[in-house]
N, C-alpha and C positions, 0 to 999 in steps of 0.2 A: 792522765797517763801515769804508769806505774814510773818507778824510778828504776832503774836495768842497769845498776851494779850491785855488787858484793864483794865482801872481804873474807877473808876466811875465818871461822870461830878459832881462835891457840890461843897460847900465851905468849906475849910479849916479852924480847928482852928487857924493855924496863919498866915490864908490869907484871904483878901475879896476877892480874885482875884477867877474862878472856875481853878481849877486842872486840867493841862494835861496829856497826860501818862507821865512816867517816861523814855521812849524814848527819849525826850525833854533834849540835855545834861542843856541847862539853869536851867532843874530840879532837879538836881542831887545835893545833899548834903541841898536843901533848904528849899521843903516843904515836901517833900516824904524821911521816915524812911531808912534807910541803908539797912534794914532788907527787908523791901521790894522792893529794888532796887537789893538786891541779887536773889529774888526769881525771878523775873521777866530775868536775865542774867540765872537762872538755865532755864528755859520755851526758851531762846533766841537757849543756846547751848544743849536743847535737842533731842535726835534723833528719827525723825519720820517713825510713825510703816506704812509697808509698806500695802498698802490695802482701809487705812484710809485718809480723807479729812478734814484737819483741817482748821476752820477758828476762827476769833475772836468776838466775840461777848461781849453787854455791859454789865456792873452789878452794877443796883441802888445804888444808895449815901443811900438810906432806908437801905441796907441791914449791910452796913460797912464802915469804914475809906477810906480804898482800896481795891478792889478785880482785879482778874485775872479770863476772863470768854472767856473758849474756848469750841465750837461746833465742834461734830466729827461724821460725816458720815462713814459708813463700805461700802467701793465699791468691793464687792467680783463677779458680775454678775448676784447671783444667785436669785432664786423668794426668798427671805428674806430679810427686810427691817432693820437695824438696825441704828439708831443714836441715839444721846443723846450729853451731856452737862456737864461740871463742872464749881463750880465758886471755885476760892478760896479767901476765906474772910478774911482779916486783921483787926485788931480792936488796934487802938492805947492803949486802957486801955484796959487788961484784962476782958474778960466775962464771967460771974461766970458760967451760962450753958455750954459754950464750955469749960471753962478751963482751957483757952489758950488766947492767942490774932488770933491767927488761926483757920477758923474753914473750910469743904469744904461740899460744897451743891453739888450734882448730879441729874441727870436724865438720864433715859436710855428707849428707847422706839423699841421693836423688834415685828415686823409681819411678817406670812407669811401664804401660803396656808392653811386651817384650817386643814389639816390631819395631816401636818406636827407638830402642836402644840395641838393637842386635850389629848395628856397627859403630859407636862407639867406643873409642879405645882406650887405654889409661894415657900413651902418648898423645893425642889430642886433648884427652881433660887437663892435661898437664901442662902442656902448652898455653890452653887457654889462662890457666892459673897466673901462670910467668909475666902473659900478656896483661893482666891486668891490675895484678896485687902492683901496690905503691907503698913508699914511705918502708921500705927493708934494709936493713944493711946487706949489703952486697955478700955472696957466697955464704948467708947464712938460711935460705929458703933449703928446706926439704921436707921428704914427707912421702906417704906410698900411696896409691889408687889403687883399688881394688871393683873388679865387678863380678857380679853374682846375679840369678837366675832361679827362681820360684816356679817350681813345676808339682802339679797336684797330680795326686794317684788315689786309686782304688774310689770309695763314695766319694770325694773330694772333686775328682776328677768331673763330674758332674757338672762344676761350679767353674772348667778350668780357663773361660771363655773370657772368665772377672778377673778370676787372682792368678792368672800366668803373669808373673811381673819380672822384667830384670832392672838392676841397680847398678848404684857405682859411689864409691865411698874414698873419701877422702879424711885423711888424717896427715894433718902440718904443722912444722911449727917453723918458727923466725924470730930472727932479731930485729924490731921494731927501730927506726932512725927519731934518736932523741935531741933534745934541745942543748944547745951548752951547756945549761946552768941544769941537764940529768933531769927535764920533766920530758913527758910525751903528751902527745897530745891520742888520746888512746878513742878517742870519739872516731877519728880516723879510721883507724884499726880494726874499727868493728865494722863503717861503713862500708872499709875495702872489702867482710867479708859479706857482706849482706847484697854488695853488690854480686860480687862472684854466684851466691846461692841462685840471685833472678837470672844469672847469665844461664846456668846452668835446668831452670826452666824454661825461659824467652827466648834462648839463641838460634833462631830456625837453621844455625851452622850442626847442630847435635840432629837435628832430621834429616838431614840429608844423607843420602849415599857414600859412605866412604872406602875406597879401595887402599887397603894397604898395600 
């Protein structure tokens, strides 16, 4: 199994040198926080959900000190498409918007046949969200949903029986609940979203009929 973190390539404040991952034992104790060398052992030693395809992916030196950015595909067989994304952000000095020195960005991107989602709404994805993300600081969850709808014309039109698709996309972020001593357990964090992505293809609550 691949390793499914990343740090971002910069430059450190107390290096000219560009930053490796924290994999690197030469790394360990010298330019990279403790704090973040524990979150990265929680992502090492945690257990992956079965269904799901994890890989790793980078995250800008724009966005933070260090982050941890893994990509997660849903391989359930069926016509519904779901993946998405989390980073989690470390910021050496405190940020008065997050709160914290932690913050964590998602995306989450689901399609499938347009019958299957033609009642589906952003208030019920969002809902489901609320219900089942954990480990958040309170009043720091937001984020927008969006849905959208693939429709083919002219030769295309042809084909529109396959690629008639509608979707619904999710972009979040939060402040993650840290330990005393400012570590997280960031293994968490990913599973909270990994779960969310299968809810969002297994919940036969998303097939069903909904009357607004």
């Amino acid at each position: 199994m691949a390793e499914i973190y990343a740090f971002p390539m910069g430059v450190s404040a107390m290096t000219t040198q560009p930053l490796r991952a924290a994999s690197f034992e030469s790394d360990r104790g010298r330019t990279v926080p403790c704090v973040v060398l524990r979150a990265v052992d929680s992502v090492r030693s945690m257990t992956l959900r079965n269904g799901v395809a994890y890989r790793e992916i980078p995250v800008s030196s724009d966005l933070a000190d260090y982050g941890i950015g893994v990509r997660m595909d849903v391989m359930d067989g069926g016509p519904e498409r779901t993946s998405g994304w989390i980073m989690i952000l470390f910021s050496r000095l405190p940020r008065e918007e997050w709160g914290s020195c932690w913050r964590c960005v998602a995306f989450a991107s689901s399609s499938s046949p347009v019958t299957m989602h033609d009642t589906l709404t952003p208030t019920l994805t969002w809902d489901c969200l609320e219900r089942m993300i954990t480990g958040v600081e309170e009043e720091t969850l937001g984020g927008t949903v969006s849905l959208n709808r693939d429709t083919s014309f002219g030769t295309l039109a042809r084909y529109s029986a396959k690629s008639r698709r509608s979707g619904c996309e999710l972009r979040v972020s939060w402040t993650p609940v840290s330990a005393d001593d400012g570590s997280l357990d960031a293994g968490s964090q990913i599973d909270v979203w990994a779960r969310f992505l299968k809810t969002l293809t297994a919940d036969e609550e998303w097939k069903d009929p909904i009357s607004d």
